[in-house]
C-alpha positions as CSV (number, residue, x, y, z in Angstrom):
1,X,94.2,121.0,37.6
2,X,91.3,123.1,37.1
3,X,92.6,124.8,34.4
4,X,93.4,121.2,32.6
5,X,89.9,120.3,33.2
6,X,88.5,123.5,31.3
7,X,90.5,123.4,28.8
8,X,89.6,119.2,28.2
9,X,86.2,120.1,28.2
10,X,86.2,122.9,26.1
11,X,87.6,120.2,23.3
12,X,84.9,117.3,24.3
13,X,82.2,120.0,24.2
14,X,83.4,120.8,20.6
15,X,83.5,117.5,19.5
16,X,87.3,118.2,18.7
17,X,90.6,115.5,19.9
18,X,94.1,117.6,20.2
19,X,97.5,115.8,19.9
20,X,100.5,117.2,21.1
21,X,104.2,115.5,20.0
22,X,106.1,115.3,23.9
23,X,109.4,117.1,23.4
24,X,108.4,119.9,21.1
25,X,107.7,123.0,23.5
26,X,110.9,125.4,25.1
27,X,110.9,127.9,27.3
28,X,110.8,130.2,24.6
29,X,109.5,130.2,20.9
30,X,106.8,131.8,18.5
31,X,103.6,129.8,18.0
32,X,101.9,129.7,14.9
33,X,98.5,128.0,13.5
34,X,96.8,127.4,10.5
35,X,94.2,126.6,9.4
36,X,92.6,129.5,10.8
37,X,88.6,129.1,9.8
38,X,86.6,130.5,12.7
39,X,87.1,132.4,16.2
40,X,86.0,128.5,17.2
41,X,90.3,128.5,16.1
42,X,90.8,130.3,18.7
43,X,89.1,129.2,21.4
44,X,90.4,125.6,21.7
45,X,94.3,126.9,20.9
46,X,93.5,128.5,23.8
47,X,92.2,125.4,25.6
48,X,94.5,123.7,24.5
49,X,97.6,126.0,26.3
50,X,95.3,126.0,29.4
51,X,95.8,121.9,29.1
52,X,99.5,121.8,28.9
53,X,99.8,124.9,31.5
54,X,101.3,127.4,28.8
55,X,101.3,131.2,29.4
56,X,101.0,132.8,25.7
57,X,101.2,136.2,24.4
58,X,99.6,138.0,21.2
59,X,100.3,140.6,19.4
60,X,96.5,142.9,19.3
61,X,95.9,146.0,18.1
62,X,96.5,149.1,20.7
63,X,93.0,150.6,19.7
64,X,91.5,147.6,21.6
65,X,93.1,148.5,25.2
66,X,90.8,150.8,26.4
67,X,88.5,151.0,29.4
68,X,88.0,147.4,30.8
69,X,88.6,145.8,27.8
70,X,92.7,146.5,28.8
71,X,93.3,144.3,32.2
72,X,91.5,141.6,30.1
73,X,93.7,141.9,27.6
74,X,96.4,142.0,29.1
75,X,95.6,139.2,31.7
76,X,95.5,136.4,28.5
77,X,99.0,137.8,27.3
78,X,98.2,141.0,25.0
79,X,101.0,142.7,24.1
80,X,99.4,146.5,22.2
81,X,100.9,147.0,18.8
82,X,100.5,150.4,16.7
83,X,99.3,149.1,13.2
84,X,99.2,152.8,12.5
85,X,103.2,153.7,13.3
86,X,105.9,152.7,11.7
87,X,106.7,150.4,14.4
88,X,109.3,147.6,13.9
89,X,107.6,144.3,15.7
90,X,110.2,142.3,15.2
91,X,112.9,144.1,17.3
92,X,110.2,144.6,20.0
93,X,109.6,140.9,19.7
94,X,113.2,140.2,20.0
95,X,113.2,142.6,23.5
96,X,110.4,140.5,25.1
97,X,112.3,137.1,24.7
98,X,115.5,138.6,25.7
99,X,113.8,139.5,28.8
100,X,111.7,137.0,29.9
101,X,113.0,133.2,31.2
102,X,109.9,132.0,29.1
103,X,108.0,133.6,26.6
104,X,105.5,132.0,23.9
105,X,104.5,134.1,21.6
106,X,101.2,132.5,19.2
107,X,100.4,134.2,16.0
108,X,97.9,133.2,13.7
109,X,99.5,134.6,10.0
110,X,97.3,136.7,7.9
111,X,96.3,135.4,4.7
112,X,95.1,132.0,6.4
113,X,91.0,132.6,6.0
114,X,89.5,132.0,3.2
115,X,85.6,132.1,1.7
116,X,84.3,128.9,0.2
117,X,85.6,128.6,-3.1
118,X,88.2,131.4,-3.1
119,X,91.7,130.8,-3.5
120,X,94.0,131.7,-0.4
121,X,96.2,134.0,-0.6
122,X,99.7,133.0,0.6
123,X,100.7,133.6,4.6
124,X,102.6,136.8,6.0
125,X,105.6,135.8,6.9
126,X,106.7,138.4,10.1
127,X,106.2,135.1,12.1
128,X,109.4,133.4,10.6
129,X,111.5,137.3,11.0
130,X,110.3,137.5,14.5
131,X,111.6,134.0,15.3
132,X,114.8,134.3,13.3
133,X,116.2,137.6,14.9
134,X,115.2,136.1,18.4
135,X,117.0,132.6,17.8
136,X,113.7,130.7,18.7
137,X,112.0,127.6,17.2
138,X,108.9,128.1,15.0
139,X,106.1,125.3,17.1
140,X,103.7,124.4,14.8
141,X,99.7,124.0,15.7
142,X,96.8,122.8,13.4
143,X,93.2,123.0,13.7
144,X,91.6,120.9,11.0
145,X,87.9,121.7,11.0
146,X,87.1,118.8,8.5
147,X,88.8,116.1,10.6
148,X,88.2,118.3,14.1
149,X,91.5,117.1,15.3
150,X,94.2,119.9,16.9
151,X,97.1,120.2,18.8
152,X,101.1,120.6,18.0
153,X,102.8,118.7,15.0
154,X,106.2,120.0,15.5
155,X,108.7,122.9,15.3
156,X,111.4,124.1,12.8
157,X,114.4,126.5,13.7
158,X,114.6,129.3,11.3
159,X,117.8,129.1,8.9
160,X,116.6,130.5,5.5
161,X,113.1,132.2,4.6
162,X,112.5,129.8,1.6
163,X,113.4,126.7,2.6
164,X,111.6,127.0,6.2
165,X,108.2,127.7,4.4
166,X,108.4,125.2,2.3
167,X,109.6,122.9,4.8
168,X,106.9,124.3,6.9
169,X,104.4,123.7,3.8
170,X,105.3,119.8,3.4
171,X,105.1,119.1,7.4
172,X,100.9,120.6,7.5
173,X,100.3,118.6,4.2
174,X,101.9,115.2,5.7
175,X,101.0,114.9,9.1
176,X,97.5,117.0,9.0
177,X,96.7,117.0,5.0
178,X,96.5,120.6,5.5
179,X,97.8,122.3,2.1
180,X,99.2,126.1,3.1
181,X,99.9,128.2,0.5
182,X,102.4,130.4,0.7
183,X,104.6,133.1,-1.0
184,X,107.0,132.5,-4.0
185,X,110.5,132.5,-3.8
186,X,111.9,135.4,-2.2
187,X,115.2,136.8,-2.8
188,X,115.8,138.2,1.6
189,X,119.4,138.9,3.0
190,X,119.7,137.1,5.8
191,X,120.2,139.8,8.1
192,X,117.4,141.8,7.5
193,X,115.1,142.3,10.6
């Protein structure tokens, strides 16, 4: 309960409503968020999973878990990743879900910031690969600082690269009139990891 109640007020101290559709969330699946504008983004997703009782991981950067920055981390759901290596995330992705009864992994796709007046540059993708190769559903979350409304819109279940991000692309535009851009047509073999 106290949790709940943080994670309300965080949103009424914002100004900011969230919405969440009932039956979207499973025991397992890879959460993803646009528009991402400020760390304020952050904040209230997390307040918002806090609300509905949700433990989330992240993928963060390895150079961060040092000293007693690294129980902190690790206590909100870090998991270290090695930008550096040549590390394949998606197969260590894949290992997490296959191990764990529940695992939500949240992911904020690069390419989703963007000045005043610049064009966006469409969103990385390793979000829909990750999800694919574990045979989860894609939830999808919205933070609309112009309308300061967030919460979950829906989910997709990964069949074809294309046709989820454009399906993906029409879902933030009609429910949250939130316009994503993302890549061109790409020609991906399906069993690519």
């Amino acid at each position: 309960m106290l949790k709940k109640f943080i994670g309300e007020s965080a949103f009424k101290l914002a100004g900011w409503k969230y919405q969440v559709e009932p039956d979207v969330l499973e025991n397992k699946q890879v959460i993803v968020g646009f528009e991402h504008t400020s760390m304020m983004d952050a904040v209230l997703s997390l307040a918002l999973f806090q609300i509905y009782d949700i433990k989330i991981h992240t993928l963060i950067k390895k150079e961060l878990f040092k000293g007693p920055m690294k129980p902190l981390l690790e206590a909100i759901g870090g998991i270290a990743v090695d930008r550096k290596a040549n590390q394949d995330i998606v197969s260590l992705m894949v290992e997490h879900f296959q191990q764990n009864e529940k695992f939500n992994l949240v992911i904020a796709p690069e390419a989703t910031r963007a000045k005043t007046g610049e064009a966006r540059k469409p969103i990385r993708t390793g979000f829909w690969y990750i999800a694919k190769a574990a045979g989860v559903p894609i939830v999808l979350m919205y933070a609309n600082s112009q309308t300061k409304q967030g919460g979950i819109l829906g989910k997709i279940y990964p069949t074809e690269i294309n046709h989820d991000l454009a399906l993906l692309k029409q879902l933030y535009k009609e429910k949250v009139g939130l316009d994503i851009t993302i890549p061109e047509p790409q020609n991906i073999s399906e069993d690519k990891n």
